[in-house]
C-alpha positions as CSV (number, residue, x, y, z in Angstrom):
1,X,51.1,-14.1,23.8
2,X,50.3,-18.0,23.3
3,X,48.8,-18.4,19.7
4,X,46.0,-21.0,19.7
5,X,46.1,-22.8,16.6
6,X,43.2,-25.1,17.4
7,X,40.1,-24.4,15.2
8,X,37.9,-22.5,17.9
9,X,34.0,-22.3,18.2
10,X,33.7,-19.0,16.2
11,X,35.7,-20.2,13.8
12,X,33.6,-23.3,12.7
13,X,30.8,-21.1,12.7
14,X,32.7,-19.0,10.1
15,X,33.6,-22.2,8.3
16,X,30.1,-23.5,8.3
17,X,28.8,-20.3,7.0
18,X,31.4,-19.8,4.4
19,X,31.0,-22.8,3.0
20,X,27.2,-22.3,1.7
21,X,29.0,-19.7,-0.5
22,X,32.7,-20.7,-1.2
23,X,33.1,-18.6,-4.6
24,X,31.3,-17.2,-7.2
25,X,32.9,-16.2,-10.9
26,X,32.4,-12.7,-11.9
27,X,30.8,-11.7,-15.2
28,X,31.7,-7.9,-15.3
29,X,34.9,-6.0,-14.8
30,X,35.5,-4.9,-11.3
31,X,36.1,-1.4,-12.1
32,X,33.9,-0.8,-15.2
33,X,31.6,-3.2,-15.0
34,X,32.3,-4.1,-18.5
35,X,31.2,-7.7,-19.9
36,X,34.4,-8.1,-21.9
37,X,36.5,-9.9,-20.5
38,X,39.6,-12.0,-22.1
39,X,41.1,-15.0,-20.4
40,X,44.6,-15.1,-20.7
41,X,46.6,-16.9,-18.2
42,X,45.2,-20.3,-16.4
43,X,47.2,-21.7,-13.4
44,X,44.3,-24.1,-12.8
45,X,43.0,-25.7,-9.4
46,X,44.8,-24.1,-6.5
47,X,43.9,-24.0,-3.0
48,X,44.1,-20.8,-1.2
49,X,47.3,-19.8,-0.5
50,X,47.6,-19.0,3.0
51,X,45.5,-21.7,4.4
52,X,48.3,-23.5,6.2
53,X,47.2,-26.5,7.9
54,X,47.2,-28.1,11.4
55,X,48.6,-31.4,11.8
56,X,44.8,-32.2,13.9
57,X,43.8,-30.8,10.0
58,X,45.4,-32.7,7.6
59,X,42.5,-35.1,7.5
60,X,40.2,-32.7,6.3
61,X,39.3,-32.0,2.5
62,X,41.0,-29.6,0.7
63,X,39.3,-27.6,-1.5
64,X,41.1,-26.2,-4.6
65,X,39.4,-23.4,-6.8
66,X,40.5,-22.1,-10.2
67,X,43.0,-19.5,-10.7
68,X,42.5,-17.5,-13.8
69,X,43.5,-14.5,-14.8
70,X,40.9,-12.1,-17.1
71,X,41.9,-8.6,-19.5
72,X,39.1,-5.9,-19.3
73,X,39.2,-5.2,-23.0
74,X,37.2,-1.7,-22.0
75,X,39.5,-0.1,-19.4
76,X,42.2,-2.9,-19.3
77,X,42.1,-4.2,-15.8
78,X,43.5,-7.6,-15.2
79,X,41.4,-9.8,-12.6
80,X,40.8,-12.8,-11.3
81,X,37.9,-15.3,-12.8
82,X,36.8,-16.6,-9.5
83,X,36.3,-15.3,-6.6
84,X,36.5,-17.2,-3.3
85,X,34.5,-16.0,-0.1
86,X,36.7,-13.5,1.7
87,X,35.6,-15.4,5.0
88,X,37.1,-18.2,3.9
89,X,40.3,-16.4,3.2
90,X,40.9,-14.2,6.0
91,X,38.6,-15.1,8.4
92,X,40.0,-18.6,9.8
93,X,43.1,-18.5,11.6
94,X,44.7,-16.1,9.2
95,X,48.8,-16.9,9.2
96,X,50.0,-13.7,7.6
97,X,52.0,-10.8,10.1
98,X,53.0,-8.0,7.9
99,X,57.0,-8.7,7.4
100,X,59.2,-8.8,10.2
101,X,62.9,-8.6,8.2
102,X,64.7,-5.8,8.9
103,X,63.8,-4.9,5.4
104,X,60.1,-4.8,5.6
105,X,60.3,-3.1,8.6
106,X,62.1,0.0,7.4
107,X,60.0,0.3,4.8
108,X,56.9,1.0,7.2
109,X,59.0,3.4,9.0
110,X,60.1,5.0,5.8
111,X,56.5,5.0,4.6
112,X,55.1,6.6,8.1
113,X,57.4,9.1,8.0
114,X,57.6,10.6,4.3
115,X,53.8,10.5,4.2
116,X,53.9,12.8,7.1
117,X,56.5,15.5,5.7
118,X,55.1,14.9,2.2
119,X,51.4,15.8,3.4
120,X,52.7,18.2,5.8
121,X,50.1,16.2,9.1
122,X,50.3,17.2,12.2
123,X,50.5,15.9,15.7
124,X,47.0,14.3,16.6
125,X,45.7,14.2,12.9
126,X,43.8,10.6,12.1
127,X,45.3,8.3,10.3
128,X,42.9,5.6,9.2
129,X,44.6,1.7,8.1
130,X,41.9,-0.7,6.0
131,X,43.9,-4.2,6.0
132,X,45.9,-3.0,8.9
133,X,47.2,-6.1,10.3
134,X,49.3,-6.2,13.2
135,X,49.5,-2.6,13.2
136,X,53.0,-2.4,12.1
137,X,52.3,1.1,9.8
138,X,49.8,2.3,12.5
139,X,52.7,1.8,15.2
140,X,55.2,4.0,13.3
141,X,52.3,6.8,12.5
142,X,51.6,6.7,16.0
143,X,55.0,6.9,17.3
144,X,55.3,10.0,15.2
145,X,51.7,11.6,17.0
146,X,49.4,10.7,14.9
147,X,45.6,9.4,16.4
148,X,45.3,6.0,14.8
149,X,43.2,3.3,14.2
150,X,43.0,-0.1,12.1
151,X,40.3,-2.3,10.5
152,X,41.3,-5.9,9.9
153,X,39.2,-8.9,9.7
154,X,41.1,-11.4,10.9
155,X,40.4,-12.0,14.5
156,X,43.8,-13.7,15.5
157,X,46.2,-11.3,14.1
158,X,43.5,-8.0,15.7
159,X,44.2,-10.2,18.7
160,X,47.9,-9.3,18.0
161,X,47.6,-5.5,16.9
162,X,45.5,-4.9,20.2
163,X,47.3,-6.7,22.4
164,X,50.8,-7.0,21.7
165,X,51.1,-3.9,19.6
166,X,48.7,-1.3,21.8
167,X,47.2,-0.6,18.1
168,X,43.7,0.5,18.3
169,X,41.9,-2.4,15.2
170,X,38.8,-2.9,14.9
171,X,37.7,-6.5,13.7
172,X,35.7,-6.4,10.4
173,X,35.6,-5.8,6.8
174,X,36.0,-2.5,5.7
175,X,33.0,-1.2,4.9
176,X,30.4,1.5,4.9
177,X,29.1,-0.2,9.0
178,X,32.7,-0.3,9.4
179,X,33.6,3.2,8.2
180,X,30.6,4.4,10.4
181,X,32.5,2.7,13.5
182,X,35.8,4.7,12.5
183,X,34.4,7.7,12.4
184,X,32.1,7.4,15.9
185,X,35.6,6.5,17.2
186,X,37.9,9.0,16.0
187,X,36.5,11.5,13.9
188,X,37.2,12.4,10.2
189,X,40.4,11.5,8.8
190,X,43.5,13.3,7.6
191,X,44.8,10.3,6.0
192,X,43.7,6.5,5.0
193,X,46.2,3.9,4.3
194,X,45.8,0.8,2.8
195,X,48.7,-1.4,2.1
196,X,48.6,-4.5,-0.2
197,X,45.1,-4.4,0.8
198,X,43.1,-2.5,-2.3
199,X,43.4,-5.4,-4.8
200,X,42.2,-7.9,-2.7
201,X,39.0,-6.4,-2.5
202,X,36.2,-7.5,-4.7
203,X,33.7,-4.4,-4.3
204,X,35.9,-1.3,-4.6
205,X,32.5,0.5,-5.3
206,X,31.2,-0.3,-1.6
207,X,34.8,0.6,-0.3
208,X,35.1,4.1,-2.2
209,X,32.0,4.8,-0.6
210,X,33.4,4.2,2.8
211,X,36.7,6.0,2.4
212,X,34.9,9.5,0.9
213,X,32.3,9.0,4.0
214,X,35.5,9.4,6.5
215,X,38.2,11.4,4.9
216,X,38.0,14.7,5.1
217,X,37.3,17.6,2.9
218,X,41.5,17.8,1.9
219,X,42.0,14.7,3.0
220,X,44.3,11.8,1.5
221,X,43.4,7.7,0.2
222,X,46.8,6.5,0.1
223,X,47.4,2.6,-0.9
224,X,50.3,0.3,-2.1
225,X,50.3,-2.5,-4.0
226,X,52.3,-4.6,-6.4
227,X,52.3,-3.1,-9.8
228,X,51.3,-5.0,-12.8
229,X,54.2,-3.7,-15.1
230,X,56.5,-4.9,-12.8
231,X,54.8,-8.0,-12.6
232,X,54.7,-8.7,-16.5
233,X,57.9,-7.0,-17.2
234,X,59.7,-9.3,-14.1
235,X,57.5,-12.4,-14.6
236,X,56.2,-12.8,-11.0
237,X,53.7,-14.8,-11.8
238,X,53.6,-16.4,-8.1
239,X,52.0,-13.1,-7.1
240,X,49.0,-14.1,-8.8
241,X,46.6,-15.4,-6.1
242,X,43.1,-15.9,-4.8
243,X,43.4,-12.5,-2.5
244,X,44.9,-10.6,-5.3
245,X,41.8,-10.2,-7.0
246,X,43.4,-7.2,-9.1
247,X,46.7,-6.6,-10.9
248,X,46.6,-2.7,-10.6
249,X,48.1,-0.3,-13.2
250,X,47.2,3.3,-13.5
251,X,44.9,3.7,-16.6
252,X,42.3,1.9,-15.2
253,X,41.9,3.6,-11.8
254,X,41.7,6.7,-13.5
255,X,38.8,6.4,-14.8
256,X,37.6,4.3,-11.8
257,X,38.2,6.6,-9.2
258,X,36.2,9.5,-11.6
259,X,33.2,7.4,-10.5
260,X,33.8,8.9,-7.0
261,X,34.8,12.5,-7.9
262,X,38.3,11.1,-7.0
263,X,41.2,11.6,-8.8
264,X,45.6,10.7,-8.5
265,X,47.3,13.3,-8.0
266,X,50.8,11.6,-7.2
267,X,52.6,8.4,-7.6
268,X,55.7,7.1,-6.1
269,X,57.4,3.9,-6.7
270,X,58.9,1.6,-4.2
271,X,60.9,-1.5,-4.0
272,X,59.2,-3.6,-1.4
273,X,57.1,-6.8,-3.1
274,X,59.6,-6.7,-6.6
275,X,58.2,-3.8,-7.1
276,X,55.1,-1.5,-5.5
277,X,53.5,2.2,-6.4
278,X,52.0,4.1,-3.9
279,X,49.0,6.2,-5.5
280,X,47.8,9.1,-3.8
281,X,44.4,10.0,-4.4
282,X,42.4,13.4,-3.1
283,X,39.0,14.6,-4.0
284,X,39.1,16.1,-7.7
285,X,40.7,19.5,-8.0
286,X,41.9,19.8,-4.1
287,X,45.4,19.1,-5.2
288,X,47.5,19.9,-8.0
289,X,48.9,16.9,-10.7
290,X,52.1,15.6,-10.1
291,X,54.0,14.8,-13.7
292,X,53.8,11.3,-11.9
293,X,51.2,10.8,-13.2
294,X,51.0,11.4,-16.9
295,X,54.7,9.4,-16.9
296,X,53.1,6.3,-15.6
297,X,50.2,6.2,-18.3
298,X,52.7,7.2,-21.1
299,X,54.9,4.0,-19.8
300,X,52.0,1.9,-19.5
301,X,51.1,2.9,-23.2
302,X,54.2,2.6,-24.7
303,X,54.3,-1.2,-22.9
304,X,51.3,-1.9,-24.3
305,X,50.3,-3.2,-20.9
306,X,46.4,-3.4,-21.4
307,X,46.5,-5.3,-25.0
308,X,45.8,-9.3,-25.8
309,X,48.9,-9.6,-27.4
310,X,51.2,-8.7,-24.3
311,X,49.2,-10.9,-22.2
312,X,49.1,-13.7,-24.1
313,X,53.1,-13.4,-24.3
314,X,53.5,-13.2,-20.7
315,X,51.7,-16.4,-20.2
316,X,53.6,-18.1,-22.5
317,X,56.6,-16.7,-20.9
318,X,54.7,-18.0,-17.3
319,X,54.5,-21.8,-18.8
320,X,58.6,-21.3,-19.8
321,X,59.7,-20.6,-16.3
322,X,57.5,-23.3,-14.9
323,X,59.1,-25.5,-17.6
324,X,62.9,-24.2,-16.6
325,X,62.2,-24.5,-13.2
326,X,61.0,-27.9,-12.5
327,X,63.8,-29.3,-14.8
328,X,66.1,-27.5,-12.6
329,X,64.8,-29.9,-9.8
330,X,64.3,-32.6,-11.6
331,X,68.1,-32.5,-12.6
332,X,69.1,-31.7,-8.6
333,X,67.3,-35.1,-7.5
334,X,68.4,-37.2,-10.3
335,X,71.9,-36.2,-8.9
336,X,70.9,-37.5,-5.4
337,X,70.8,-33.8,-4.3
338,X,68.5,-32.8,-1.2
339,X,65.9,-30.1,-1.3
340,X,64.2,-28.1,0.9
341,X,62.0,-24.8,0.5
342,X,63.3,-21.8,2.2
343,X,60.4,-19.0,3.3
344,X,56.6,-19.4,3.2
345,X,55.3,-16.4,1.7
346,X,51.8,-17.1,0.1
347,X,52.9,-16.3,-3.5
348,X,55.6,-18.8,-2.9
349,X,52.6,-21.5,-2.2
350,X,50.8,-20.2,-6.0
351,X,54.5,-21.2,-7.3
352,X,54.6,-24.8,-6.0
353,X,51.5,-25.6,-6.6
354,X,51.4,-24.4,-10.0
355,X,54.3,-25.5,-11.0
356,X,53.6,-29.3,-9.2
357,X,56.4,-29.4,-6.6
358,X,55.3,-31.7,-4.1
359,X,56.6,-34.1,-1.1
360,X,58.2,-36.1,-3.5
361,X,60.8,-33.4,-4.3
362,X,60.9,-31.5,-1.2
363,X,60.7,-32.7,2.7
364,X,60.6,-29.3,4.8
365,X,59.5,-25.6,4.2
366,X,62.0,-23.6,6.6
367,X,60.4,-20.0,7.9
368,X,60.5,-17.2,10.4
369,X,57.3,-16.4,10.7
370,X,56.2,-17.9,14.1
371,X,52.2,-18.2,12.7
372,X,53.7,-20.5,10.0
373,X,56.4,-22.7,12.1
374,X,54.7,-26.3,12.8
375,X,51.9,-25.8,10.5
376,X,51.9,-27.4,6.5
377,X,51.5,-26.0,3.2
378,X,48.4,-25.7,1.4
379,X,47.7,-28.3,-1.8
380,X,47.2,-31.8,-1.4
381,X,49.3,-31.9,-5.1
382,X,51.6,-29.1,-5.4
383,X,52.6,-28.2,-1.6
384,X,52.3,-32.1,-0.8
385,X,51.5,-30.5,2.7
386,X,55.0,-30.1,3.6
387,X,56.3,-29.5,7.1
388,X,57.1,-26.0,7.9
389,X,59.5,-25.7,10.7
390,X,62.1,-23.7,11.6
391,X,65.5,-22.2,9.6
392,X,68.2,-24.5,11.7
393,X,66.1,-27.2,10.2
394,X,68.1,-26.5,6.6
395,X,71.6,-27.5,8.6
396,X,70.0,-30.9,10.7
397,X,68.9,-32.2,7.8
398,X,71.7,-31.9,5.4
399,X,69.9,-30.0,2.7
400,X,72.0,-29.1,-0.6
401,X,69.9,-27.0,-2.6
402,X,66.9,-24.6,-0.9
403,X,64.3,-23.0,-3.2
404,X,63.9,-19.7,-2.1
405,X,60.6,-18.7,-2.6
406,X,60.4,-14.7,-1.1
407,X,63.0,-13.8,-3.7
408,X,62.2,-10.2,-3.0
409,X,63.7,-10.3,0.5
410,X,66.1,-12.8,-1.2
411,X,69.5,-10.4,0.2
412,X,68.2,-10.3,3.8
413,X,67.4,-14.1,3.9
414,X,69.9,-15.3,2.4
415,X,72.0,-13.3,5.0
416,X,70.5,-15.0,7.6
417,X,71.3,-18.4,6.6
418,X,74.8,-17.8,6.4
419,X,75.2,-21.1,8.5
420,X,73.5,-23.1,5.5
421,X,75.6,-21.3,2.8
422,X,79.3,-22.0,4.8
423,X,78.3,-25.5,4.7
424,X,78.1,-25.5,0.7
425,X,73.8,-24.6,0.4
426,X,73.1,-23.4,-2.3
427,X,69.9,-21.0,-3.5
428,X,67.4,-21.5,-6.1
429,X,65.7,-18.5,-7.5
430,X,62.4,-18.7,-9.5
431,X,62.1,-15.1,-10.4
432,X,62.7,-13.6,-12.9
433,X,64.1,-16.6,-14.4
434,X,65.0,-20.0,-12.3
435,X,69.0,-19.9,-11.6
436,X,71.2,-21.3,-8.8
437,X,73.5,-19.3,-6.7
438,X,75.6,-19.5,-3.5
439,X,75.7,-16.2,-0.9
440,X,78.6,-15.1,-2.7
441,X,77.6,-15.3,-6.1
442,X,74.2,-13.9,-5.3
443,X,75.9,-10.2,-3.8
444,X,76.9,-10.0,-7.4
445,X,73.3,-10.3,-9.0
446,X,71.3,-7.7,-9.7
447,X,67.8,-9.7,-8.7
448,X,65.1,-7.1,-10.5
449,X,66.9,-8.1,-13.6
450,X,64.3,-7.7,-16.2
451,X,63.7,-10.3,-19.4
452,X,63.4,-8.7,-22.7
453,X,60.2,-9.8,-23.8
């Protein structure tokens, strides 16, 4: 399939529209609609983080929006100040394909198949995906039987799911006209899935709504999504981004999902993203608690995950690792040392720009990902709309030293560029704490070290 990265008519029309209503801050809590919200953590002006450019686009204005982070002091959600225009985000020339390492791809497999033996599904039952992408879950549901379909608004990668991928995706915003579409087309579902998908939406009210209107009577919501312990506990701040709109923990969807005569009933943890939990949520009383449950909010309590005083000592422990970090570089390039970036991921693009890495330190970006390769990083400042090209790229131009910015695929990656590492490259690692290894050193690092707060 030829991927046309020229801006096409339907896409400026997107633009223009998008642009009478780029962002808007929010007053209330998501979930609660509480006023009382506590700032805690400014990374100030970024630009979105997957809006890679063009080279015909580099002349264009970039626009950067805040990126704060807000406590609900009533139910203790953590959210994002501003809001930018989802159409903005997803809606032009989207450059994310659900992960295509070996890794990622055995976790959708894995996922696919324990949901089926855990639910007990059968062949034929409907398995609904909101945020499916390229249909990667979908795929391995529907190699297992299942009836699927997925709704995904960006048009390029739908483009991908229907055509390379023989995924059924509809191309929209889930919604309750969306939902209505799903369930003309397939019926009521056994299952919905939604994977790193729920926190980036802003009106979870409107969404609930849809999901009760299609699942059936005993029917499943299932989603995935970094969890906000981990990301406190293992400073990943870089996952803090304009489509993360949430940082999801369990005591606050408990009472949100009681809105909705919902309730959890199950939690499972998984590795994927430094860290995920998979919440399994059923109409109240259909299925019996899991001890999962209670565990997580007695962890979360004991943590003191929802109080002022942990925030505000996770974003001082934020501005430490930028600190560490970008002496780190500073250091390498006062030595005459070569940098490059190795991997793309968004949160890697909220790290540079936050932390003000820009051409000046680093000339290339290497990646994988073939909707990234030729394209430039976001942010005018912090990205310095680098090059990204491919990973021989780290060998032809004699790089020392590669910042490797999707630390949680860090084993597999590293791996791969087993070429770089025989001729002496080395590896930063931002998270949890900025360090420098080589391939062998790393196999003897346990990355999901945590730092004693």
């Amino acid at each position: 399939m030829t991927i046309n990265r020229k801006t096409n008519h339907k896409q400026k029309d997107i633009q223009a529209e998008a642009v009478k209503d780029l962002y808007r801050v929010t007053s209330v809590c998501r979930m609660c609609k509480s006023p009382k919200l506590f700032l805690y953590l400014d990374m100030g002006l970024t630009p979105p983080a997957d809006q890679f450019r063009a080279a015909h686009e580099l002349d264009i204005p970039e626009i950067s929006y805040p990126l704060r982070v807000l406590l609900c002091e009533n139910c203790g959600l953590s959210q994002l100040s501003h809001i930018v225009n989802p159409k903005v985000l997803y809606q032009l020339d989207y450059p994310y394909e659900q992960s295509m390492t070996k890794t990622g791809q055995a976790h959708w497999g894995s996922f696919a198949e324990s949901i089926t033996a855990d639910l007990s599904l059968k062949k034929d039952d409907v398995i609904v995906d909101i945020g499916s992408n390229v249909g990667t879950l979908l795929k391995s549901f529907k190699e297992l039987g299942m009836k699927t379909i997925g709704v995904d608004p960006a048009p390029n990668i739908v483009a991908i799911a229907n055509k390379e991928h023989g995924i059924k995706t509809i191309c929209d915003f889930f919604s309750m006209e969306s939902a209505k579409k799903v369930k003309k087309l397939v019926g009521a579902a056994s299952v919905i899935v939604g994977t790193n998908v729920f926190a980036h939406i802003d009106d979870l009210h409107e969404i609930m709504r849809a999901v009760k209107y299609i699942l059936k009577k005993n029917g499943v919501f299932i989603f995935e999504s970094p969890y906000f312990q981990h990301l406190v506990e293992n400073l990943e701040y870089d996952t803090v981004y304009h489509e993360h709109l949430s940082y999801l923990s369990i005591k606050p969807l408990i009472s949100f999902f009681a809105k909705f005569g919902l309730e959890i009933f199950m939690i499972r943890e998984t590795n994927i993203h430094g860290g995920s939990i998979r919440v399994f949520i059923a109409r109240t009383g259909t299925r019996s608690i899991d001890a999962s449950v209670q565990k997580f909010l007695q962890a979360e309590k004991e943590s003191k995950l929802h109080e002022k005083e942990t925030m505000l000592n996770f974003a001082k422990r934020v501005r430490k690792n930028r600190d560490e970090l970008m002496t780190i570089i500073e250091k390498l390039l006062h030595q005459g040392k070569k940098l490059a970036v190795v991997s793309a991921p968004a949160k890697g693009m909220t790290l540079l720009n936050y932390i003000g890495v820009s051409n000046r330190h680093i000339k290339l970006i290497s990646e994988r990902a073939r909707l990234k390769i030729g394209r430039f990083a976001p942010g005018g400042h912090g990205g310095g709309h680098v090059p990204v090209v491919s990973d021989v790229e780290l060998i032809n131009e004699g790089v020392d030293y590669a910042l490797l910015l999707a630390w949680n695929f860090s084993k597999e990656i590293i791996a791969n560029l087993k070429d770089f590492s025989d001729k002496g490259g080395k590896f930063i690692i931002p998270i949890p704490f900025p360090r420098i290894v080589g391939a062998e050193e790393y196999k003897k690092t346990v990355t999901t070290k945590k730092i004693k707060k």
